[in-house]
N, C-alpha and C positions, 0 to 999 in steps of 0.2 A: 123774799129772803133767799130761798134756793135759789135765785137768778145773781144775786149777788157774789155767793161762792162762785160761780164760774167764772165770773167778769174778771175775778182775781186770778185765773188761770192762765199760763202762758202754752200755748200750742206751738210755736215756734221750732224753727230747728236750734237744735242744741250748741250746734256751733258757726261762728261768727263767718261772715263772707273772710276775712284774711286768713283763718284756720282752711277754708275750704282752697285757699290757695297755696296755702302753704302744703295740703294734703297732693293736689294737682300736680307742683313742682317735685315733689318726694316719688308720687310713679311715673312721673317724667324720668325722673334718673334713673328710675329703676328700670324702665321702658329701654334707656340708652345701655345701661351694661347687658341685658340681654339680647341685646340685637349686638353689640361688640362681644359676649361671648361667643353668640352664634356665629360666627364670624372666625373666632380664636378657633385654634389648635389642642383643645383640652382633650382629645382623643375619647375615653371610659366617661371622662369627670363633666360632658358637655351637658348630659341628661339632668343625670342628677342637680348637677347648677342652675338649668334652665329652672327644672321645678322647683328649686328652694325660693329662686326668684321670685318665679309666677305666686307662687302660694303664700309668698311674704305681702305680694300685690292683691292675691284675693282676699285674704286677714284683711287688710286696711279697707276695701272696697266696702266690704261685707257689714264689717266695724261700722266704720265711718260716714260711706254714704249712702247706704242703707240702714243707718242707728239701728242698728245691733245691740251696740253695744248700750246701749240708752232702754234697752227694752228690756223687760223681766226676764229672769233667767230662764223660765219655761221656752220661752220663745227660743233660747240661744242653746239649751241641751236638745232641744228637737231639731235645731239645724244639724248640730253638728253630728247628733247620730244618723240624719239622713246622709251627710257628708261623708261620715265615715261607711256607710254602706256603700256608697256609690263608690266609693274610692276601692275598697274589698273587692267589689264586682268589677271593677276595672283592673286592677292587679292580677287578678285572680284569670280572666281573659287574655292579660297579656303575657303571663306564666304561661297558660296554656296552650297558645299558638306563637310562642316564643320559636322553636324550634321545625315549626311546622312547614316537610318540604315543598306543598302546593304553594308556598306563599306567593303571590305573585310579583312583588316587590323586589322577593330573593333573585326569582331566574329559578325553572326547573330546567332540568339536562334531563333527557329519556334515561342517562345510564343512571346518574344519581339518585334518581328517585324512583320509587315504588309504584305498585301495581295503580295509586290514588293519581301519583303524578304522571303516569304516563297518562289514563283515562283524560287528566288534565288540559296535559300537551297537544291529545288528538284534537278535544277540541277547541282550544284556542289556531290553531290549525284551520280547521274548517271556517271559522269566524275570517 
């Protein structure tokens, strides 16, 4: 008799092979406007754009083809607090060496920077 309940159960994914296309074609476009923002002129507005994008792309991903969104909410408040730490901690790092004159990305000059960034210059020098 227990064997009967299951036989009634569907394990299947929850959504049909044309939704998963439909899902496909949806971060296809969203795929092209960020590679044609990255491209545009938005000067300040390029960041923030790219990440409304992307993060509109990892919501659907997350959702949809990892069913997420199909799973108990347990499952989905432990994600997102993992998510939002990690995102804390990455913010948080890039406040911090926002401004930092060793950057290497920046360019240090012996005269603009400090006692850190000369130490720096020597030895990228000897390298």
């Amino acid at each position: 008799m227990a064997s009967d309940a299951h036989a009634t159960e569907t394990h299947g994914p929850p959504l049909n092979p044309r939704q998963y296309l439909v899902i496909g074609l949806i971060l296809t476009v969203i795929t092209v406007v960020e590679l044609w923002v990255s491209y545009s002129s938005l000067g300040s507005l390029l960041v923030p754009t790219l990440l409304i994008l992307s993060t509109v792309k990892f919501i659907i991903v997350v959702a949809l083809f990892m069913h997420l969104k199909f799973e108990s909410r347990l499952f989905t408040w432990m994600f997102l607090v993992g998510l939002l730490l990690a995102s804390a901690i990455l913010i948080s790092l890039v406040a911090l060496f926002w401004n930092d004159p060793s950057d290497a990305l920046g360019g240090v000059t012996g005269e603009s920077s400090g006692h850190a960034g000369r130490l720096l210059l020597d030895q990228v020098r000897v390298l």
